[in-house]
TORKOL-4160 file (C-alpha; in steps of 0.2 Angstrom, whole numbers, padded with zeros to 4 digits, m for minus):
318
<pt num="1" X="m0312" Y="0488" Z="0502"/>
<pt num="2" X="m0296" Y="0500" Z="0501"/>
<pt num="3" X="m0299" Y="0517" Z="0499"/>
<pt num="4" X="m0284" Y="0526" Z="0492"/>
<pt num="5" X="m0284" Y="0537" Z="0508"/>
<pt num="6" X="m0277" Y="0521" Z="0518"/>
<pt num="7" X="m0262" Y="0516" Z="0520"/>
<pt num="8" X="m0255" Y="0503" Z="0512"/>
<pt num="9" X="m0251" Y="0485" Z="0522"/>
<pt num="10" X="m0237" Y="0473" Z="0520"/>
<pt num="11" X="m0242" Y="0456" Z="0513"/>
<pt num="12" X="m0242" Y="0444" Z="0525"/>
<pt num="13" X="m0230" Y="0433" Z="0519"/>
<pt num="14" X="m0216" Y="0448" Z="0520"/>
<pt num="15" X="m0223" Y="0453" Z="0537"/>
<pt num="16" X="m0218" Y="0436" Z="0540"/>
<pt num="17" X="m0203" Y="0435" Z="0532"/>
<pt num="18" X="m0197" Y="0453" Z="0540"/>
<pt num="19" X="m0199" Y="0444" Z="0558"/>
<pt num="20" X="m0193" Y="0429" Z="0555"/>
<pt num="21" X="m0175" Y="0439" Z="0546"/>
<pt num="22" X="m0174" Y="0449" Z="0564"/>
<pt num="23" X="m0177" Y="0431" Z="0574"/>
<pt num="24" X="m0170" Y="0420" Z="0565"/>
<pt num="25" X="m0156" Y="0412" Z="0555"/>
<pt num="26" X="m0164" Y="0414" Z="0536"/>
<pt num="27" X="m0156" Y="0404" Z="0524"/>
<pt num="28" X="m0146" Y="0413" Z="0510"/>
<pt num="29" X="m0160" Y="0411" Z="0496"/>
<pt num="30" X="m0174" Y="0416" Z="0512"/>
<pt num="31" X="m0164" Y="0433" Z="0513"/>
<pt num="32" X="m0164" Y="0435" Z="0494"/>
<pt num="33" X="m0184" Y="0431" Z="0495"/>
<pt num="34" X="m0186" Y="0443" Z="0508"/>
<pt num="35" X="m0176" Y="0457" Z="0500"/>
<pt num="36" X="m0184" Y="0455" Z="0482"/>
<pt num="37" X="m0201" Y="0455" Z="0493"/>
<pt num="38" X="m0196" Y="0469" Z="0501"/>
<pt num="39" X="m0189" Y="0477" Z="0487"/>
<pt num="40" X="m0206" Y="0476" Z="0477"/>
<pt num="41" X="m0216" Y="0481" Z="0489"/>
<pt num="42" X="m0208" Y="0497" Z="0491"/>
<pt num="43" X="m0214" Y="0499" Z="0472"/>
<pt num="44" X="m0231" Y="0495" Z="0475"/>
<pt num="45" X="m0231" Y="0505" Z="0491"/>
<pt num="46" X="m0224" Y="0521" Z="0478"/>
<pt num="47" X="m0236" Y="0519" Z="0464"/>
<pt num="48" X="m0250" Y="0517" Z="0477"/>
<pt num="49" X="m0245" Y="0535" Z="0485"/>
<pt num="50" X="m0244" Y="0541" Z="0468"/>
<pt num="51" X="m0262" Y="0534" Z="0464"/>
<pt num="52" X="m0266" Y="0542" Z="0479"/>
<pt num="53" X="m0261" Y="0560" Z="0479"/>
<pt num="54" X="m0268" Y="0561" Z="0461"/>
<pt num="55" X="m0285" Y="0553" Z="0461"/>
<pt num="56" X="m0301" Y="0559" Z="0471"/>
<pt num="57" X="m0305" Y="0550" Z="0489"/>
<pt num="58" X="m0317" Y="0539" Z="0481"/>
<pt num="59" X="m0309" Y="0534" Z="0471"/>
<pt num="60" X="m0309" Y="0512" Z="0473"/>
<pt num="61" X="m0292" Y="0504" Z="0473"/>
<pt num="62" X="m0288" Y="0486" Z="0477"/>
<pt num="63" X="m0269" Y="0479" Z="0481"/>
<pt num="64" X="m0261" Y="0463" Z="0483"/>
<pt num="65" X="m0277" Y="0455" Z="0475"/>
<pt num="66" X="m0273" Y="0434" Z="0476"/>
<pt num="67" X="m0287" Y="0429" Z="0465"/>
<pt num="68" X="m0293" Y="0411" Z="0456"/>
<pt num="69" X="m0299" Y="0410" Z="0438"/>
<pt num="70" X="m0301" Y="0396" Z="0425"/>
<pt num="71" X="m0291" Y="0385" Z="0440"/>
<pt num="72" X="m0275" Y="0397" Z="0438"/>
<pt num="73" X="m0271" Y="0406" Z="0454"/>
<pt num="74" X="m0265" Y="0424" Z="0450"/>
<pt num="75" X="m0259" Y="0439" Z="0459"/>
<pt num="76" X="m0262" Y="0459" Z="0455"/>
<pt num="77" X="m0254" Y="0471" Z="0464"/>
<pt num="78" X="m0267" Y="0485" Z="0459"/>
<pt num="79" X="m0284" Y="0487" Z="0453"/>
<pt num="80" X="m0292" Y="0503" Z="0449"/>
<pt num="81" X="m0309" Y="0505" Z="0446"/>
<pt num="82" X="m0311" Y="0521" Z="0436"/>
<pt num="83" X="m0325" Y="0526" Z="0426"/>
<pt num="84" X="m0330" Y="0514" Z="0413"/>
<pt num="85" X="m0313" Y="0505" Z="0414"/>
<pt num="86" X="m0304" Y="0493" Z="0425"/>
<pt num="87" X="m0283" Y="0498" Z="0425"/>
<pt num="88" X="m0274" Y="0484" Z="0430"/>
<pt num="89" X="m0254" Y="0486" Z="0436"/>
<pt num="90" X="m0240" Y="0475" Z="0437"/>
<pt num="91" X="m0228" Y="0486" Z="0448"/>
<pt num="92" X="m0208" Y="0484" Z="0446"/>
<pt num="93" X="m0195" Y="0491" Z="0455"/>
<pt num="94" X="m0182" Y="0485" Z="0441"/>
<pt num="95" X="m0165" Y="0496" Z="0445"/>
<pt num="96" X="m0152" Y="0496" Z="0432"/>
<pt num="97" X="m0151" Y="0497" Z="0412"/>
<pt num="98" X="m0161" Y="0484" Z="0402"/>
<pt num="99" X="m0165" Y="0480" Z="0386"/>
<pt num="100" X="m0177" Y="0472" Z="0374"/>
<pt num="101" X="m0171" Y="0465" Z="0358"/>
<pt num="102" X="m0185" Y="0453" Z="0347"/>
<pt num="103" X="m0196" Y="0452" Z="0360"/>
<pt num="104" X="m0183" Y="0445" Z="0373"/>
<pt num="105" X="m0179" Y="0456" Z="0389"/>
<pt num="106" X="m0158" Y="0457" Z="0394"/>
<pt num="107" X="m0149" Y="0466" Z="0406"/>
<pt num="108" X="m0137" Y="0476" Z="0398"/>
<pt num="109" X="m0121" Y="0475" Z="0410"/>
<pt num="110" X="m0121" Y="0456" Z="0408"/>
<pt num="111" X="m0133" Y="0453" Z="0391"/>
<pt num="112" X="m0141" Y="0440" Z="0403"/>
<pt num="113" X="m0159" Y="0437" Z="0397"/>
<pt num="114" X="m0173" Y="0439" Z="0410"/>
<pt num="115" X="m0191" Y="0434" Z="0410"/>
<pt num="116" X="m0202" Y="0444" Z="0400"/>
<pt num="117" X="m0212" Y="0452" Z="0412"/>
<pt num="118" X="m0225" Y="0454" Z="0399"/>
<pt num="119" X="m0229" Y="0438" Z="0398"/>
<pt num="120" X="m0236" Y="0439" Z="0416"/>
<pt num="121" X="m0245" Y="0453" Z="0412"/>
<pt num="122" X="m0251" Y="0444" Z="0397"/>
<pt num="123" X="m0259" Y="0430" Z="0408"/>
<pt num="124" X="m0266" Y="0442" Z="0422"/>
<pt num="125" X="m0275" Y="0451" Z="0411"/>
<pt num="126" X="m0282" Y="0437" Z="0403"/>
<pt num="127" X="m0286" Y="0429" Z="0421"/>
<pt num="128" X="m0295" Y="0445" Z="0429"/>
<pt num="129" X="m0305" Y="0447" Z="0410"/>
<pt num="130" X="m0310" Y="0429" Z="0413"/>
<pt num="131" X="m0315" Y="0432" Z="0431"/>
<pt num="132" X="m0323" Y="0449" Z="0429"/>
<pt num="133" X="m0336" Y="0439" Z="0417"/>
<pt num="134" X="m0337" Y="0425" Z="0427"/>
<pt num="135" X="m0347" Y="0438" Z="0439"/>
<pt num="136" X="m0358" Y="0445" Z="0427"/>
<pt num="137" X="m0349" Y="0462" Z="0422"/>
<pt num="138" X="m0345" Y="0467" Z="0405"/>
<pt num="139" X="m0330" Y="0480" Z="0411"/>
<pt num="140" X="m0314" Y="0484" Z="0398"/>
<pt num="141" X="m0299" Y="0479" Z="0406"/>
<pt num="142" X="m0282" Y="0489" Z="0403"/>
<pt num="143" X="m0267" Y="0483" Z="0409"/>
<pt num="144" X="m0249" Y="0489" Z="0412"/>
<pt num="145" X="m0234" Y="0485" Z="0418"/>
<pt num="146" X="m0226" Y="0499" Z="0428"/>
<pt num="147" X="m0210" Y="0503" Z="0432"/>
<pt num="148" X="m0207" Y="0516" Z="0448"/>
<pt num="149" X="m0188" Y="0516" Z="0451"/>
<pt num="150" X="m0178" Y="0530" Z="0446"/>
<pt num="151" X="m0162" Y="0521" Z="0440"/>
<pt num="152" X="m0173" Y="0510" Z="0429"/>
<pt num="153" X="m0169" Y="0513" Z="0408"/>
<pt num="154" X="m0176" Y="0503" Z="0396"/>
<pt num="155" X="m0167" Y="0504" Z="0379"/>
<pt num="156" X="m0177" Y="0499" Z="0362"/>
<pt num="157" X="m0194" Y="0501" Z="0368"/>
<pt num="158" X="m0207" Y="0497" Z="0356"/>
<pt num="159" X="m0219" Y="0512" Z="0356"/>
<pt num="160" X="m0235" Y="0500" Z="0356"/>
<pt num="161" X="m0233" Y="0490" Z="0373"/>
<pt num="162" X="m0242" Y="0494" Z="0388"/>
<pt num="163" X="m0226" Y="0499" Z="0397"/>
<pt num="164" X="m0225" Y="0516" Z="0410"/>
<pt num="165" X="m0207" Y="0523" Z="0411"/>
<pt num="166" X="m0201" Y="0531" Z="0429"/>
<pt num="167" X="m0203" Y="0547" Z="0420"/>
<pt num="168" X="m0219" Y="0545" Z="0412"/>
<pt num="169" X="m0229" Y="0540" Z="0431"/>
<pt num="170" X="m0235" Y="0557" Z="0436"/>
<pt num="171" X="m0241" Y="0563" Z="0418"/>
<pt num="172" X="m0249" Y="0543" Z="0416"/>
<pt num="173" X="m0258" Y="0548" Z="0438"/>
<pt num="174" X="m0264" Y="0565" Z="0432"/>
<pt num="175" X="m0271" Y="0558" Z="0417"/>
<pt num="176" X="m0279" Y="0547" Z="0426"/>
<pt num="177" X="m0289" Y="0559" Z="0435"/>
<pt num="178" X="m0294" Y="0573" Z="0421"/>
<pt num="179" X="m0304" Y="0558" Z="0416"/>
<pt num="180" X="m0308" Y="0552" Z="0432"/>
<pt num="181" X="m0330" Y="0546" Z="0433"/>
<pt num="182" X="m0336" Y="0544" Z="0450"/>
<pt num="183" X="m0338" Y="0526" Z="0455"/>
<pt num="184" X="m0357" Y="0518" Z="0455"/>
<pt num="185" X="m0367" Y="0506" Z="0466"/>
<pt num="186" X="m0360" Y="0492" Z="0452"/>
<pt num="187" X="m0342" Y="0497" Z="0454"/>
<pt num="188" X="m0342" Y="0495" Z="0472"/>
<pt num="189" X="m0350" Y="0477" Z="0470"/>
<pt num="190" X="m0338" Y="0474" Z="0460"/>
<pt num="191" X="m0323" Y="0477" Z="0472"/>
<pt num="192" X="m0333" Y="0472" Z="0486"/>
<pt num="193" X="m0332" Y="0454" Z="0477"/>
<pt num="194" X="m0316" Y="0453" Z="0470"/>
<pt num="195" X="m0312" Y="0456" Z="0488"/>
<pt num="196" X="m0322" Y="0444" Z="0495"/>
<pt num="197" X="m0315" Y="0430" Z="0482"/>
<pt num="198" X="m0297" Y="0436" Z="0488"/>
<pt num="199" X="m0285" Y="0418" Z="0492"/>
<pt num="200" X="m0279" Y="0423" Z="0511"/>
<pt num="201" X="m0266" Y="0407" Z="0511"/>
<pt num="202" X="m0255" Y="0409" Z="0495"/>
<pt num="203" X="m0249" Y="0393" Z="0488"/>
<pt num="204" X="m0231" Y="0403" Z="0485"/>
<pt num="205" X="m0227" Y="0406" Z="0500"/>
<pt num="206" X="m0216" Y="0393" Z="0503"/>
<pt num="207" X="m0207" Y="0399" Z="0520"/>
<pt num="208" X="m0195" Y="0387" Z="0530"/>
<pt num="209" X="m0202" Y="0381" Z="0544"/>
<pt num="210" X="m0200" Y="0386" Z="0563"/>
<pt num="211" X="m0205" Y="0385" Z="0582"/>
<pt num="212" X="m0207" Y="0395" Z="0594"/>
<pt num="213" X="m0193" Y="0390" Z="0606"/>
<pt num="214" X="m0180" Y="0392" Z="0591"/>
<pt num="215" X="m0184" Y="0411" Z="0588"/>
<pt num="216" X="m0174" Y="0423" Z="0595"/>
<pt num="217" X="m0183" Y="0432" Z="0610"/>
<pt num="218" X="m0185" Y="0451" Z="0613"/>
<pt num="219" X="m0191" Y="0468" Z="0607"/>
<pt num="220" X="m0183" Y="0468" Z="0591"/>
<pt num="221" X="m0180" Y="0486" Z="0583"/>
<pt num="222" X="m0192" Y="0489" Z="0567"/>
<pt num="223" X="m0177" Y="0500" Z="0559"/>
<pt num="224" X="m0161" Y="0489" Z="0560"/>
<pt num="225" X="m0168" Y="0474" Z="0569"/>
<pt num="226" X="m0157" Y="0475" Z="0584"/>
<pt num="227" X="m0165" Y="0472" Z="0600"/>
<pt num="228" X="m0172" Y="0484" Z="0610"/>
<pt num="229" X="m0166" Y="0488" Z="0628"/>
<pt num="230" X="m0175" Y="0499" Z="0642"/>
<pt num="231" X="m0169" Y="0517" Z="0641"/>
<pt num="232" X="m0181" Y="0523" Z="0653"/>
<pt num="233" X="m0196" Y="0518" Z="0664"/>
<pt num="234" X="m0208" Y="0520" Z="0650"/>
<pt num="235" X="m0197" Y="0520" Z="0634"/>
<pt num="236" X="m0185" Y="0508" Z="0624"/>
<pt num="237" X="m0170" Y="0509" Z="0616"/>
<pt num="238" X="m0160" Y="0503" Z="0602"/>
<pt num="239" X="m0142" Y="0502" Z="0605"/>
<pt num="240" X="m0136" Y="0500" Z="0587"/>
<pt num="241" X="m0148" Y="0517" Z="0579"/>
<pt num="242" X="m0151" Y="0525" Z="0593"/>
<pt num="243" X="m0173" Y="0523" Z="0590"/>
<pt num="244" X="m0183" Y="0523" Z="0602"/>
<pt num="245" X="m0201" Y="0518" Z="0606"/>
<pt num="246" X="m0215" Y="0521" Z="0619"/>
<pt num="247" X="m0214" Y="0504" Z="0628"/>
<pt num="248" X="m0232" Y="0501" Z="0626"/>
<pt num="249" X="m0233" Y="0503" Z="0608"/>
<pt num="250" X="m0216" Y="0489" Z="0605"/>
<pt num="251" X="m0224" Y="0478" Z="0617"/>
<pt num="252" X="m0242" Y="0479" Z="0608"/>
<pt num="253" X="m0232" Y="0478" Z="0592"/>
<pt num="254" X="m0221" Y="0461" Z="0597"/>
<pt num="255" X="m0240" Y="0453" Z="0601"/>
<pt num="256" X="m0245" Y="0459" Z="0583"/>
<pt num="257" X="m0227" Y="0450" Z="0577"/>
<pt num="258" X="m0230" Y="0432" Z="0588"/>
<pt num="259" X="m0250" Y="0432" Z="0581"/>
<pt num="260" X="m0242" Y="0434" Z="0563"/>
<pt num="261" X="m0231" Y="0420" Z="0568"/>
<pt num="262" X="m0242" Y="0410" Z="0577"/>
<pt num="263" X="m0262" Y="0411" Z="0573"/>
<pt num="264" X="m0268" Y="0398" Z="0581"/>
<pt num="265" X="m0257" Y="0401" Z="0600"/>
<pt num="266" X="m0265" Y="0410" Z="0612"/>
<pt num="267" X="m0260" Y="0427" Z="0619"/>
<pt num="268" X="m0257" Y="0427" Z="0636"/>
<pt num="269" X="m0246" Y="0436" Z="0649"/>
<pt num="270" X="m0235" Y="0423" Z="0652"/>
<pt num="271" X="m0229" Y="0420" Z="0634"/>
<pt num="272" X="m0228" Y="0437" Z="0628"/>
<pt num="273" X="m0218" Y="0439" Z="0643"/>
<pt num="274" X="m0204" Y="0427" Z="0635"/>
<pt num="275" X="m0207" Y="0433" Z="0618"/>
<pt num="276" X="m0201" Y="0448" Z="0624"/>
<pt num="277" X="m0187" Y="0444" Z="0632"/>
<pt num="278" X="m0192" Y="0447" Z="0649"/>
<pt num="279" X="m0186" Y="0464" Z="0648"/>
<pt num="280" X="m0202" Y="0471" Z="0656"/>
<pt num="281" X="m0212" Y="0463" Z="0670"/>
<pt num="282" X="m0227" Y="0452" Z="0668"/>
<pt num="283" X="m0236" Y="0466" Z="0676"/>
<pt num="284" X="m0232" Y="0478" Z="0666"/>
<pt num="285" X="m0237" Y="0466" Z="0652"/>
<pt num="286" X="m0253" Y="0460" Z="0660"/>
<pt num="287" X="m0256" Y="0481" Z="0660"/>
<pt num="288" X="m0256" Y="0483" Z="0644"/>
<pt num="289" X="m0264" Y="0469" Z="0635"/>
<pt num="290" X="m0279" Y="0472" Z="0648"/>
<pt num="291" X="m0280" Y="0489" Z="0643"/>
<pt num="292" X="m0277" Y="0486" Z="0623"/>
<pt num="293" X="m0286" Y="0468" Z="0619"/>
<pt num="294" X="m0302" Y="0459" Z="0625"/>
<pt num="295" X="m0296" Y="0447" Z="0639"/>
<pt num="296" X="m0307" Y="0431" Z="0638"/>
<pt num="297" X="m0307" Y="0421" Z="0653"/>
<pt num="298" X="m0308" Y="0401" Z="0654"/>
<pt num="299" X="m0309" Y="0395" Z="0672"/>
<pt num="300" X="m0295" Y="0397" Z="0679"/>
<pt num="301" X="m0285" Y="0402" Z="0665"/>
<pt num="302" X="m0284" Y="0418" Z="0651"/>
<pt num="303" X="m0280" Y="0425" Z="0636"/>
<pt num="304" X="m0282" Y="0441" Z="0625"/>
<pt num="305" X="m0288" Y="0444" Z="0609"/>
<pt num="306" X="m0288" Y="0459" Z="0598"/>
<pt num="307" X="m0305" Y="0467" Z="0595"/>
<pt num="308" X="m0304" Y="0467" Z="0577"/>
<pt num="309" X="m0289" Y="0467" Z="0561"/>
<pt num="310" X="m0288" Y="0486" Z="0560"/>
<pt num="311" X="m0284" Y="0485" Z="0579"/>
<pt num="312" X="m0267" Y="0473" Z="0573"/>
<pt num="313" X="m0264" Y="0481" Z="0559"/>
<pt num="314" X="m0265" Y="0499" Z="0571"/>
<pt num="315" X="m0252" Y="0491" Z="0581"/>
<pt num="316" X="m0239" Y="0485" Z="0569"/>
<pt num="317" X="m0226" Y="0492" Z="0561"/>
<pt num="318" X="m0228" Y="0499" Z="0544"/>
């Protein structure tokens, strides 16, 4: 399970998503998906570092939780454990004026109406309560729906809901840790199954397809997508930012982009060689994937696996 101490990954489907836009001609409404991805998960990532400077380090934390119950698939983006009491949080990162009027949620530039994001909230709750049971704990559930931007206002704000403001999260974090119980054996088999029961193929995904050979090929810059170019014998460059990068750690991080891509291919020499543009030589290559996977050797042929996730996740870009 997560402990808050760690830090946060991207979901899958936006690591995807952030390759795909650096190799790849998205689609207009692909680029709109992976900016609103994006966009959220820089939320999430900020209330998570919130929930993280202000709770102990045992604290038990779950994100990005893509859960079954009552044949509904649902998503939380956090789960805290705390005490005698499950907090569940919707994270948004709303910028902008809002605001409610009879229930209804409208921006308040255009008066456009918007989804309610209660109403997800709603269901979630009512889900994870449902799910919770089904495993044999009776644990109160609390649910928000939390707002992190700055720019965020929200006018006519019933006094009742289960809302945090921008400006009520650090008082809501400290709170939170004045009453803060040390988990028990039950809390962590709790998490421990919730985490088990985690859907790793979401349903939602819903990304175009592609192919190797159609992907553009290179070392592409983590900051502005560019591609990379050799500056010196050990270092790369990025001639549109100026960043540069160690050449093993961009190479070990274009193998962690072409497994997200592409589970079920093998890594060998040969096509990380291509996938990286052949900007550095198969030896140098072979070099580094010796020295940073496990090489598994099939007759006359061989490919490299990493020894574990953490060592993927280790080498990606966050």
């Amino acid at each position: 399970m997560k402990n808050v101490k760690k830090e946060l990954e991207k979901p899958k489907s936006l690591q995807k998503l952030q390759i795909l836009f650096a190799r790849s001609n998205l689609s207009r409404q692909e680029k709109q998906r992976y900016n609103k991805k994006m966009k959220g998960y820089i939320g999430e990532k900020e209330f998570y570092n919130l929930l993280k400077k202000n709770l102990p380090t045992n604290a038990i934390i779950l994100h990005d939780l893509l859960l079954e119950s009552n044949n509904s698939i649902f998503q939380i983006d956090n789960i805290l454990v705390h005490g005698k009491t499950i907090f569940s949080f919707e994270v948004k990162n709303f910028e902008g004026e809002f605001y409610i009027d009879n229930g209804n949620w409208y921006v308040k530039a255009t008066q456009q109406e918007i989804r309610n994001p209660l109403h997800q909230l709603k269901k979630n709750d009512y889900l994870l309560r449902h799910l919770v049971q089904q495993l044999g704990y009776n644990i109160p559930i609390k649910s928000y729906l939390v707002f992190v931007n700055p720019e965020f206002t929200l006018y006519q704000l019933p006094v009742n809901l289960p809302i945090i403001l921008p400006t009520q999260l650090n008082r809501f974090s400290q709170n939170l840790n004045r009453s803060f119980t040390p988990p028990n054996q039950g809390h962590h088999q709790l998490a421990k199954e919730l985490k088990n029961l985690q859907i790793t193929d979401s349903p939602f995904e819903n990304i175009t397809n592609y192919n190797f050979k159609q992907l553009k090929k290179g070392i592409t810059c983590p900051k502005c997508f560019s591609l990379l170019s050799r500056h010196t014998l050990r270092t790369l460059m990025c001639g549109n930012c100026d960043f540069s990068e160690e050449m093993k750690h961009a190479i070990l991080r274009s193998v962690v982009e072409f497994k997200i891509l592409f589970p079920n291919k093998k890594i060998t020499t040969n096509i990380i060689y291509e996938w990286c543009g052949k900007i550095v030589s198969k030896q140098t290559i072979r070099k580094i994937l010796s020295e940073n996977l496990i090489i598994i050797k099939t007759g006359r042929y061989s490919y490299y696996e990493f020894r574990n996730k953490a060592d993927a996740v280790n080498n990606s870009n966050e």
